[in-house]
N, CA, C and O atoms as a GROMACS GRO file, in nm:
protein
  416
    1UNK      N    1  12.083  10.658  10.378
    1UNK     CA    2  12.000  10.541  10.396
    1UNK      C    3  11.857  10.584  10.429
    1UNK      O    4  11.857  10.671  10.517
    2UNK      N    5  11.745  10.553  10.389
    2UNK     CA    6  11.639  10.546  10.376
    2UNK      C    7  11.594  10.527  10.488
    2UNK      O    8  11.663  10.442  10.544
    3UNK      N    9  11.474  10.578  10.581
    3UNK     CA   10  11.425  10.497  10.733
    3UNK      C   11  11.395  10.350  10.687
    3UNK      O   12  11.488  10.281  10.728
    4UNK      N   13  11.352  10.314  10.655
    4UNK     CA   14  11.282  10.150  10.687
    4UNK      C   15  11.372  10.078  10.582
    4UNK      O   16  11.352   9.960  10.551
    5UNK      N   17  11.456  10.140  10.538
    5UNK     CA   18  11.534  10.034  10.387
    5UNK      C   19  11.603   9.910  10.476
    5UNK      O   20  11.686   9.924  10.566
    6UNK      N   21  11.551   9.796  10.430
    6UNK     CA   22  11.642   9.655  10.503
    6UNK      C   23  11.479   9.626  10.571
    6UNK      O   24  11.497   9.528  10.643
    7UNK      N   25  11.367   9.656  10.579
    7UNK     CA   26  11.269   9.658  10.695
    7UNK      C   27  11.194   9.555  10.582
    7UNK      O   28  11.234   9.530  10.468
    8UNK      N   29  11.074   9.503  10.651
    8UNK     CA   30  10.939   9.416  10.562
    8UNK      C   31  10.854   9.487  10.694
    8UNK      O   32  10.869   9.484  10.816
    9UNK      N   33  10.758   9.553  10.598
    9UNK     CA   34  10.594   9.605  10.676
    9UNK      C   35  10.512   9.541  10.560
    9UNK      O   36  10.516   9.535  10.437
   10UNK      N   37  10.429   9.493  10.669
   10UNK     CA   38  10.290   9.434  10.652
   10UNK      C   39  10.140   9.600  10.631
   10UNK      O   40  10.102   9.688  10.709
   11UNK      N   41  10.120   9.579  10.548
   11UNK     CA   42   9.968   9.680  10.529
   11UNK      C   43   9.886   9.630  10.538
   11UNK      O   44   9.873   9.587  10.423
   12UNK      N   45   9.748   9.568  10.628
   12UNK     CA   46   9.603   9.526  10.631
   12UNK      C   47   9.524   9.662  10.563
   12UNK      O   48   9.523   9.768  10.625
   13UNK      N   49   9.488   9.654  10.490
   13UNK     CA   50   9.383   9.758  10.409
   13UNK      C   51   9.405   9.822  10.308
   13UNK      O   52   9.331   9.913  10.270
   14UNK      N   53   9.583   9.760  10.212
   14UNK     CA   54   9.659   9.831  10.200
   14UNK      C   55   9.564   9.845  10.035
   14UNK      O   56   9.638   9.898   9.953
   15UNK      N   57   9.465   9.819   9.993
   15UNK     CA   58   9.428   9.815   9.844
   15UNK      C   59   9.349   9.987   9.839
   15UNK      O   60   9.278  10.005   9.740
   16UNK      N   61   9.356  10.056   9.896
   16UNK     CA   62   9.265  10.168   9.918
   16UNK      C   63   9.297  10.319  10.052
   16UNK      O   64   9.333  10.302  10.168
   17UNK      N   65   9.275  10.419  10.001
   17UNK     CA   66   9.286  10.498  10.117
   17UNK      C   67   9.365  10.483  10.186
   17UNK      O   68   9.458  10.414  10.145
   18UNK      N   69   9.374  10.547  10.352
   18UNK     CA   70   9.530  10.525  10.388
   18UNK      C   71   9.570  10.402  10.399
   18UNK      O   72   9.693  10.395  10.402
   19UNK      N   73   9.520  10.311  10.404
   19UNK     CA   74   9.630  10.190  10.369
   19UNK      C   75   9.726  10.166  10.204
   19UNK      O   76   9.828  10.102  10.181
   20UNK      N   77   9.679  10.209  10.158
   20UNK     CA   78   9.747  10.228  10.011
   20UNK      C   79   9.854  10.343  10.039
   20UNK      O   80   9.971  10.333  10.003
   21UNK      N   81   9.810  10.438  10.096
   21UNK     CA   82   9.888  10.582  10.124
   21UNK      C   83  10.016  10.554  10.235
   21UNK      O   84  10.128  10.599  10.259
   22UNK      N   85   9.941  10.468  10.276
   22UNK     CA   86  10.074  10.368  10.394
   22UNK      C   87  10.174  10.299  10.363
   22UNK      O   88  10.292  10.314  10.394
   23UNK      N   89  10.101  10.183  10.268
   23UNK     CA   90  10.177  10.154  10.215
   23UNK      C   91  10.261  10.163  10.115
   23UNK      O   92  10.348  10.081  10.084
   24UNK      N   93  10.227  10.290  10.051
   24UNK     CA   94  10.359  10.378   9.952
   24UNK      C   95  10.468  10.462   9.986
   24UNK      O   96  10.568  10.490   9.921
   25UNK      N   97  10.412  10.515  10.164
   25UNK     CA   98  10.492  10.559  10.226
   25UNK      C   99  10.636  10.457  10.230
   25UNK      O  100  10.753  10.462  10.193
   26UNK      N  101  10.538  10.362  10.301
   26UNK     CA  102  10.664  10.244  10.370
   26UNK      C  103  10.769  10.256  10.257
   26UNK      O  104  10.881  10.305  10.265
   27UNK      N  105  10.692  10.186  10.120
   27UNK     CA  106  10.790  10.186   9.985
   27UNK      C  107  10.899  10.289   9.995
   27UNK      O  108  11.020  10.283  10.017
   28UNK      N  109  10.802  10.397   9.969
   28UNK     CA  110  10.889  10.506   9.937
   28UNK      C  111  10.990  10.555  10.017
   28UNK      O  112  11.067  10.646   9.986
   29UNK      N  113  10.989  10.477  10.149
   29UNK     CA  114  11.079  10.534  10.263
   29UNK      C  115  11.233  10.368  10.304
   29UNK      O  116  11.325  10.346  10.383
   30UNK      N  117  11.160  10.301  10.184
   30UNK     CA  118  11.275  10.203  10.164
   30UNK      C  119  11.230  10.036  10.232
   30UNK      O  120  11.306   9.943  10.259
   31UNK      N  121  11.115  10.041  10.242
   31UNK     CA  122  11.026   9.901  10.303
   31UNK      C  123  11.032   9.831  10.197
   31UNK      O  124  11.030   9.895  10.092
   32UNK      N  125  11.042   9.648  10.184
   32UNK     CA  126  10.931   9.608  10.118
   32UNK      C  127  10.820   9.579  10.162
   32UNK      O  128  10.818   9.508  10.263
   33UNK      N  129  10.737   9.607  10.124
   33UNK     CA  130  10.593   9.583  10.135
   33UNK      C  131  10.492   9.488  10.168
   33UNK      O  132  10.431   9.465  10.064
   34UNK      N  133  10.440   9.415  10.271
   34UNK     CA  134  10.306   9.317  10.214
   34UNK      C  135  10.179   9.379  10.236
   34UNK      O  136  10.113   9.420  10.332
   35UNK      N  137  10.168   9.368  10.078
   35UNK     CA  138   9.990   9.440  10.081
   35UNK      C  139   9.905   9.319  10.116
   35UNK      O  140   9.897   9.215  10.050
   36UNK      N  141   9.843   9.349  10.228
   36UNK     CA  142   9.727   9.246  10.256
   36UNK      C  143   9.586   9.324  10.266
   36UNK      O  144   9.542   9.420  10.330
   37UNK      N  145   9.535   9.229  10.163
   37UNK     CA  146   9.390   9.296  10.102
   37UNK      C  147   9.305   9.195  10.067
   37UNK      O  148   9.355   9.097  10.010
   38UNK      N  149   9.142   9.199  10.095
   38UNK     CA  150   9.070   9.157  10.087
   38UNK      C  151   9.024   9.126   9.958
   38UNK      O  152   8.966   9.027   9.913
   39UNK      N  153   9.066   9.239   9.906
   39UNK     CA  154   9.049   9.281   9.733
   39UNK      C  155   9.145   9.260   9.673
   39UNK      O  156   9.239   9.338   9.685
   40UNK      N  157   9.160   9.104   9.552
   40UNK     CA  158   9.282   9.100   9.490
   40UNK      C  159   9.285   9.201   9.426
   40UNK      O  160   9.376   9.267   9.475
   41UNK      N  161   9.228   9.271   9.322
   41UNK     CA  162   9.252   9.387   9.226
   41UNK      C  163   9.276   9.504   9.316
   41UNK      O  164   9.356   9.587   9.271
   42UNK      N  165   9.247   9.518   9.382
   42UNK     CA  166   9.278   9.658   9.467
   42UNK      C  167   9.481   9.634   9.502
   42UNK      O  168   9.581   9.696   9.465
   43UNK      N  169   9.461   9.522   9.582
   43UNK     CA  170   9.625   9.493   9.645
   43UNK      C  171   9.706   9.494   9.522
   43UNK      O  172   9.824   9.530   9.530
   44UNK      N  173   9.662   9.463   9.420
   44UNK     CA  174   9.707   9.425   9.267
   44UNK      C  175   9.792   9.559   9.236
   44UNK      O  176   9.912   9.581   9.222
   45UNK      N  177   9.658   9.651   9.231
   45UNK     CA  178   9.694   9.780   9.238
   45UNK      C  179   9.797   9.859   9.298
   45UNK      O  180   9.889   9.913   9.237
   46UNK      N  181   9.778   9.863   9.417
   46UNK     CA  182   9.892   9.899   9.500
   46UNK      C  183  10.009   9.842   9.484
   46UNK      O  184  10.102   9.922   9.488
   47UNK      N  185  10.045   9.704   9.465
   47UNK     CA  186  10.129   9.635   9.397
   47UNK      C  187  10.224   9.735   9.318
   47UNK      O  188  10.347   9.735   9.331
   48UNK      N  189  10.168   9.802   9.252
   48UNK     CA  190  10.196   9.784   9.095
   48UNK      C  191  10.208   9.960   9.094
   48UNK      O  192  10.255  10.016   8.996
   49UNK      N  193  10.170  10.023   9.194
   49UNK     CA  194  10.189  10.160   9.249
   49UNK      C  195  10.344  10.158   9.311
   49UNK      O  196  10.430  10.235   9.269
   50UNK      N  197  10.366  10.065   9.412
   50UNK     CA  198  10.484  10.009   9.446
   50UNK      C  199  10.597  10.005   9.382
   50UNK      O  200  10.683  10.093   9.389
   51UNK      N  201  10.602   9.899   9.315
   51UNK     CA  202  10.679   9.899   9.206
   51UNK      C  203  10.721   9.956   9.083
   51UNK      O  204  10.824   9.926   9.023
   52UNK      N  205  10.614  10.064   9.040
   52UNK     CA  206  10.635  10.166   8.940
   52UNK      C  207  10.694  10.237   8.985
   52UNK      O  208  10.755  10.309   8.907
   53UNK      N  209  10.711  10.262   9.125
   53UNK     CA  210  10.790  10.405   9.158
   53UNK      C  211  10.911  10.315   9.213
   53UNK      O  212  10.954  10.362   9.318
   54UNK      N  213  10.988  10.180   9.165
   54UNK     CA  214  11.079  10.092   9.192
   54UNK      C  215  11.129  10.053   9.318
   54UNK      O  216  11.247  10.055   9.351
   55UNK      N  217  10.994  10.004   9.414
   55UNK     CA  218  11.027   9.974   9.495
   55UNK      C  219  10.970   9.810   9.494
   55UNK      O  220  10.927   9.759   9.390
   56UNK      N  221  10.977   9.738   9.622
   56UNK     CA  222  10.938   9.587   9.609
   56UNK      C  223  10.822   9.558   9.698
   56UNK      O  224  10.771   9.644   9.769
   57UNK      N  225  10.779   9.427   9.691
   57UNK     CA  226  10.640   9.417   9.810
   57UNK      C  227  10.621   9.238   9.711
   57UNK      O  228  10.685   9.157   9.643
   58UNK      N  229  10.471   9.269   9.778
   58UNK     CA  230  10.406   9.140   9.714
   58UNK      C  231  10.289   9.189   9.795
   58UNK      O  232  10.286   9.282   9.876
   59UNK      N  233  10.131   9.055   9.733
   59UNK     CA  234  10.022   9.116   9.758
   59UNK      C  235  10.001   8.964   9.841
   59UNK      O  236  10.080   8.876   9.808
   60UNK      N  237   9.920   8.937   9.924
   60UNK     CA  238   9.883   8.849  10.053
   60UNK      C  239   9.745   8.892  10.041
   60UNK      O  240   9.729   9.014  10.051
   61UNK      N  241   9.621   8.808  10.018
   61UNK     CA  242   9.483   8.764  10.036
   61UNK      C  243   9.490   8.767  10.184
   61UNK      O  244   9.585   8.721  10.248
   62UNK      N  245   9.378   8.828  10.240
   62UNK     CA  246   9.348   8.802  10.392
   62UNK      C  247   9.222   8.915  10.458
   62UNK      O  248   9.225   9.038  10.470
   63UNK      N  249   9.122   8.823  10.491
   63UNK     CA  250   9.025   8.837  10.552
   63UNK      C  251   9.001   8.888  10.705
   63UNK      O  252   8.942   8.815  10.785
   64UNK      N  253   9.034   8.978  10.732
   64UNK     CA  254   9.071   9.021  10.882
   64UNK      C  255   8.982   8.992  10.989
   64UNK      O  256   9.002   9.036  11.102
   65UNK      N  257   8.874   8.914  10.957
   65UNK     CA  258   8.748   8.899  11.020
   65UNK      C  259   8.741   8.769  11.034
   65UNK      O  260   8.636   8.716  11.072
   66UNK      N  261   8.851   8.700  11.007
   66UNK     CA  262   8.853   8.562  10.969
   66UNK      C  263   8.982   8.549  11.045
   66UNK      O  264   9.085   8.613  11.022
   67UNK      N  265   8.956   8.425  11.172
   67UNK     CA  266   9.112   8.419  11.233
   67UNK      C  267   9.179   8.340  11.151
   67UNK      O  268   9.300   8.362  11.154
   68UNK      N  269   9.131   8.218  11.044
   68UNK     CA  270   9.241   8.146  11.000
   68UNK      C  271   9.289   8.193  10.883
   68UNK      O  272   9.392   8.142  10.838
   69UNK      N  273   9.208   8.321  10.797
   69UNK     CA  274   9.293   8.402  10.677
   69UNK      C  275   9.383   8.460  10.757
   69UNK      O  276   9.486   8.480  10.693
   70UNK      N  277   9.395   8.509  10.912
   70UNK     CA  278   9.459   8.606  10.922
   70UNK      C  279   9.606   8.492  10.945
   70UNK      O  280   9.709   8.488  10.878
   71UNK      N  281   9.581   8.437  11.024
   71UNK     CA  282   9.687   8.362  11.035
   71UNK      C  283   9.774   8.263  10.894
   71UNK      O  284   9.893   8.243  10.915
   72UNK      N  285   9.730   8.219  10.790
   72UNK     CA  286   9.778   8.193  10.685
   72UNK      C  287   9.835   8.267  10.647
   72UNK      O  288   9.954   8.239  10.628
   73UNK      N  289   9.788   8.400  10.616
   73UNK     CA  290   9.846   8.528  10.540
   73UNK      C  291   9.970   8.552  10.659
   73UNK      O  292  10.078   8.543  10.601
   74UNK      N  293   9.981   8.568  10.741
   74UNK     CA  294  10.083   8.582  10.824
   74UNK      C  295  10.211   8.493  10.802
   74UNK      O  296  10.330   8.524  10.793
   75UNK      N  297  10.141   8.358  10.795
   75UNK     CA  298  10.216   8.251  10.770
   75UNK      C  299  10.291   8.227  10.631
   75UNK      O  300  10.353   8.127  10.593
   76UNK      N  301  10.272   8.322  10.581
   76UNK     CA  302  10.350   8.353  10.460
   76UNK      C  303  10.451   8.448  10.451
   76UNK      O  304  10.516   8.459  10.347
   77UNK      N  305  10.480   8.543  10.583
   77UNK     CA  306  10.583   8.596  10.580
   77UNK      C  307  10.703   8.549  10.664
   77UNK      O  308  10.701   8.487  10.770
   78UNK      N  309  10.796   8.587  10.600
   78UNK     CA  310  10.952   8.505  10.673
   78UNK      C  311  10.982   8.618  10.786
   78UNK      O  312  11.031   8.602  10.897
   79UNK      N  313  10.946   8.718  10.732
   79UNK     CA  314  11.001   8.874  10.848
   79UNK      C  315  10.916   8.923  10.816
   79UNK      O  316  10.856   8.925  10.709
   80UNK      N  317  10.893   8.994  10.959
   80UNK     CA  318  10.816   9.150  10.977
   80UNK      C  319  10.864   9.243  11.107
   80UNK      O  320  10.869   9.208  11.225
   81UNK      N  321  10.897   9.377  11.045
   81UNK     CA  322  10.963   9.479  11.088
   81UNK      C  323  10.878   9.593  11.173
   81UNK      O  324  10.888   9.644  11.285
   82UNK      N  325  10.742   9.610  10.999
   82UNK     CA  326  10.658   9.705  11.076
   82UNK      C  327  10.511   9.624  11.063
   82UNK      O  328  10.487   9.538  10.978
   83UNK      N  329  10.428   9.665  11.156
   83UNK     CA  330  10.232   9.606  11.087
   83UNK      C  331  10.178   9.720  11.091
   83UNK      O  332  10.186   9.784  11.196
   84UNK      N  333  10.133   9.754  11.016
   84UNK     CA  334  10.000   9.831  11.042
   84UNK      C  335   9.879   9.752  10.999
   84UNK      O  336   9.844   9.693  10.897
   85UNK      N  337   9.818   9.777  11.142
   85UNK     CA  338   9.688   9.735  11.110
   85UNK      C  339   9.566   9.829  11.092
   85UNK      O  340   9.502   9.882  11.183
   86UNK      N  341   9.541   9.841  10.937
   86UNK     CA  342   9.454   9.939  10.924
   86UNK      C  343   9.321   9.896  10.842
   86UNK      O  344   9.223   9.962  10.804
   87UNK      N  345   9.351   9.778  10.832
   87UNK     CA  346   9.218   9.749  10.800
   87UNK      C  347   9.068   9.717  10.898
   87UNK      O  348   9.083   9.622  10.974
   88UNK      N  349   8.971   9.763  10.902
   88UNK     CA  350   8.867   9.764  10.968
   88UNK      C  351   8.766   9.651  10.952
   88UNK      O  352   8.793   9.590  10.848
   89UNK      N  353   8.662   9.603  11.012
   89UNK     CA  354   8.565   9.534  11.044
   89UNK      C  355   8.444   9.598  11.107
   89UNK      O  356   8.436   9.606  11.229
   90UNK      N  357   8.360   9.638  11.035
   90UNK     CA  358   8.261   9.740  11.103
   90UNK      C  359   8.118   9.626  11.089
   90UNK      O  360   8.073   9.570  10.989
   91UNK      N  361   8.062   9.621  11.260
   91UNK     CA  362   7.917   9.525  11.272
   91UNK      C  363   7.788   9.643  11.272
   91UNK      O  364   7.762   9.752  11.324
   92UNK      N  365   7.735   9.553  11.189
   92UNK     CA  366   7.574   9.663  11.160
   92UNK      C  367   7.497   9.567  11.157
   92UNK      O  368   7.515   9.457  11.104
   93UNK      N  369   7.374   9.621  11.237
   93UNK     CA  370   7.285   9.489  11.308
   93UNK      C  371   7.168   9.505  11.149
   93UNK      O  372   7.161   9.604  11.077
   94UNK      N  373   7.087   9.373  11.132
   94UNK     CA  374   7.004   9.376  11.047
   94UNK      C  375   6.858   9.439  11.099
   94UNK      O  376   6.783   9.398  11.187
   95UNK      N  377   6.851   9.511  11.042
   95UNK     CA  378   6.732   9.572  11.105
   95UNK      C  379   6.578   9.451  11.077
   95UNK      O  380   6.479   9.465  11.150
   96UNK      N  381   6.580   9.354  10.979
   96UNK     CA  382   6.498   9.303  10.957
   96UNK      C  383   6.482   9.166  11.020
   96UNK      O  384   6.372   9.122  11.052
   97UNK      N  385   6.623   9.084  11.040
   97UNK     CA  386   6.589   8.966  11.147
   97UNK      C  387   6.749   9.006  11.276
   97UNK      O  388   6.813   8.911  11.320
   98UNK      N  389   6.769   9.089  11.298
   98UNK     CA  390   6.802   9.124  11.419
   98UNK      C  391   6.934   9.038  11.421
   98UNK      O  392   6.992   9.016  11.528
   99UNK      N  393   6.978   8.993  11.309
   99UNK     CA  394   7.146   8.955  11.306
   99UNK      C  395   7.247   9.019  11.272
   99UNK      O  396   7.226   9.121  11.207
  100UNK      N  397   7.344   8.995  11.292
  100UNK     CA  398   7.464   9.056  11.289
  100UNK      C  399   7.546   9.049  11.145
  100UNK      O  400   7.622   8.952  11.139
  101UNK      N  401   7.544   9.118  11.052
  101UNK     CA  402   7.675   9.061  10.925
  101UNK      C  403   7.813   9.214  10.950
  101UNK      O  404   7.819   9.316  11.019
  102UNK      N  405   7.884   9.158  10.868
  102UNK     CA  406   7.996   9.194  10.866
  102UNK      C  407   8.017   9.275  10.732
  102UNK      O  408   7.978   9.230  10.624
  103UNK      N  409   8.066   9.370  10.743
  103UNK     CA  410   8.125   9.506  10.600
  103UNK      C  411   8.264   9.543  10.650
  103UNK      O  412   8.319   9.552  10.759
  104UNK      N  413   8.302   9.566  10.500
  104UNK     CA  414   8.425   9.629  10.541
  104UNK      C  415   8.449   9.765  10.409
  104UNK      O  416   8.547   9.840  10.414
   0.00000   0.00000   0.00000
């Protein structure tokens, strides 16, 4: 038996870098998957990384910077086993009118 086989993990960042690398682990170690990504084509991706190597998942839209994406996207899962939360929110001040925006 597989570690996580029977498990549902959640990936925040999962369209890229170690969140993609995370979440192929999970796969590959017997998870299904929710890729939650900011980036439909990216989660798309991973998706589809997932499943080529025959494992299962699905992809979840969600804005981590945003409490009510985060909570919708949540609200779409029936179970969760593992989270990683690896997606980031990095603040960089505007140097030109002294406000705050958001990158990820």
């Amino acid at each position: 038996m597989k570690r996580f086989e029977g498990k549902v993990a959640a990936v925040t960042g999962a369209g890229s870098g170690i969140g993609r690398a995370t979440a192929l682990r999970l796969a590959a170690e017997g998870a299904d998957v929710a890729v939650l990504e900011i980036s439909g084509s990216a989660g798309d991706e991973t998706l589809r990384l997932i499943q080529d190597a025959g494992n299962s998942g699905c992809v979840i839209a969600v804005d981590v910077a945003e409490t009510d994406s985060v909570r919708e996207a949540f609200s779409r899962l029936t179970r969760l086993d593992v989270l990683v939360n690896n997606a980031g929110v990095a603040h960089v001040a505007d140097g030109d009118h002294g406000e705050r925006a958001h990158a990820f």
